[in-house]
Phi, psi and omega in degrees: 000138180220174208209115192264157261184129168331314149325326180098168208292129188264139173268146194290116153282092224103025187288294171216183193290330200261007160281351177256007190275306208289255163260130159308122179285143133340085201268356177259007163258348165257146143208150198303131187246159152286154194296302190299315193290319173311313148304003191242293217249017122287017162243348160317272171344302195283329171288352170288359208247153173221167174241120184231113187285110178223190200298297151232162175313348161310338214243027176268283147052261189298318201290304191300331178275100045300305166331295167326316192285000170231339180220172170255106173314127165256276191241091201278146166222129144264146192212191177201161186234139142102186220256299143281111212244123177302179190197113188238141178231089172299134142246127152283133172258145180318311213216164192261337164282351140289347186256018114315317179284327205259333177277003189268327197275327182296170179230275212128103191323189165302145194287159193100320180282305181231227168238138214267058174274171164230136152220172169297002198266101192225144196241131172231130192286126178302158176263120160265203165341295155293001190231067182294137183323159153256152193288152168314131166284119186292328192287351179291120176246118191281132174294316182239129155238157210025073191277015199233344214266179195265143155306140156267160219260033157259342197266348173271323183277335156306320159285308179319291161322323169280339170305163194262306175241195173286335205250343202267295169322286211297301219282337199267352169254335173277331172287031139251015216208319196296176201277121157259196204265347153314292200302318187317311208276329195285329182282359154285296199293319199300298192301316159330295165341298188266306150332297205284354174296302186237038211263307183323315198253359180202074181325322213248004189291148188218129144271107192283158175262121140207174160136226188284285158016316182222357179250033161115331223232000209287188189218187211274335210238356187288170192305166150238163187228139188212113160277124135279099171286140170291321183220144178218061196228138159280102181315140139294060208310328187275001182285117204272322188239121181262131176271148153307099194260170219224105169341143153287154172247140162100228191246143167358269165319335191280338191309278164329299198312311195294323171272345171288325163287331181271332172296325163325293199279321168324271179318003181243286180302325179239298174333092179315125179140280222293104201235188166063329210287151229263053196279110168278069188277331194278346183308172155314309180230097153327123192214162172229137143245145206189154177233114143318078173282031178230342158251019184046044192249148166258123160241124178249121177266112175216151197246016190266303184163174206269022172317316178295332185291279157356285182302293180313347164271336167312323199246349161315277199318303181311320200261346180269334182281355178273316204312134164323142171259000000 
């Protein structure tokens, strides 16, 4: 996975764990990020980023010269969802004010039919009559196509077979099995999602990824675990104006129950997508869960603190003291 750069794409040196199991990497092409900062700038990324459904992969062409006409295009990654398959294109933009230029530009269907949300989750309509095509772009490059989709256990057992040893088997089922940087980028947006949800009333609010999603260990279909912090803001002590906030009433937990229900009915009532959810409140660490159809993601939503984060950088650290020297 690389990340592109004044420099050009630097690759996570440590990116997961089983690159550190495997083949010794090339150390003059990585170079090494901290767990927490890789995870800021893949959030970086996705807010620079839209998710877009469109007829097929073909229809990467026209979106980019549409795209292009308001912002600077970097990257497409294409996928697909479901049985009869819907078809999504993440375009990533140079800059994060396109993709402000490009939701400013967006519209909303007839008033009435749905609910008027604005996200990054945007469909782009064919053209008729009122809509003339646009030309293709020759500069357009799709990175991935069907970038999501699974080996089936005849094509693993067909690689499998051709290894020379055992040790050869185990590194050669985690590249086919492991989490790439398409699902990475969708599990970023999904989390995006829910910022941009509660953003009015809490600019500063951040949902973090963590458990197999980011330490390394995850697979193509696994689940994501998301902390929503309200404020990820560092007080400012030298500040003259305090804003005003509204006490909690009553013991810790009922607080957090009470606010996982009202984020519960957001994601349920508004949230494009977002469908089954679930409020698990009475658990230990009160949590929601809802599957997100539109990156095909399973999410469990929790509001308690940064432990998972933490610990998932703990099993980061763990997977580099196993690497061979």
């Amino acid at each position: 996975m690389s990340l592109a750069t004044r420099g050009g794409p630097v690759k996570f040196f440590c990116e997961d764990a089983a690159g550190l199991c495997g083949e010794k990497p090339n150390l003059q092409n990585y170079k090494f990020i901290p767990f927490l900062e890789r995870i800021n700038l893949r959030r970086t990324e996705a807010r620079r980023s839209l998710l877009v459904q469109v007829q097929s992969a073909q229809s990467f062409k026209e979106l980019h010269t549409y795209c292009n006409s308001l912002g600077t295009v970097k990257y497409m990654f294409h996928y697909t969802v479901g049985m009869e398959p819907l078809h999504f294109i993440i375009v990533e933009f140079a800059n994060e004010s396109d993709v402000s230029n490009i939701l400013s530009a967006s519209s909303f269907i007839e008033e009435n039919t749905t609910i008027p949300t604005q996200s990054q989750f945007l469909w782009f309509r064919a053209s008729n009559r009122k809509l003339a095509k646009l030309k293709q772009s020759k500069s357009a490059i799709l990175s991935a196509e069907n970038g999501t989709r699974l080996f089936n256990e005849e094509e693993i057992n067909s690689a499998l077979n051709s290894c020379k040893n055992v040790s050869e088997q185990m590194q050669e089922l985690y590249n086919m099995t492991k989490l790439n940087d398409t699902g990475t980028r969708l599990r970023y947006l999904t989390a995006r999602q829910i910022e941009n949800a509660v953003y009015g009333m809490f600019p500063y609010a951040s949902a973090y990824p963590f458990g197999s999603s980011v330490n390394g260990f995850g697979k193509m279909d696994c689940d994501l675990d998301l902390v929503l912090r309200l404020v990820d803001k560092k007080i400012n002590k030298d500040s003259r104006l305090i804003f005003h906030c509204k006490a909690p009433s009553g013991s810790e937990r009922t607080v957090s129950q009470r606010h996982m229900e009202s984020v519960g009915d957001l994601i349920h009532f508004f949230l494009p997508g977002c469908t089954n959810v679930r409020r698990i409140l009475q658990a230990r660490v009160p949590i929601i869960k809802y599957h997100q159809q539109l990156t095909d993601i399973e999410c469990d939503l929790s509001m308690s603190n940064m432990s998972g984060v933490h610990m998932s950088d703990f099993f980061v650290h763990n997977g580099r003291m196993g690497s061979p020297s």
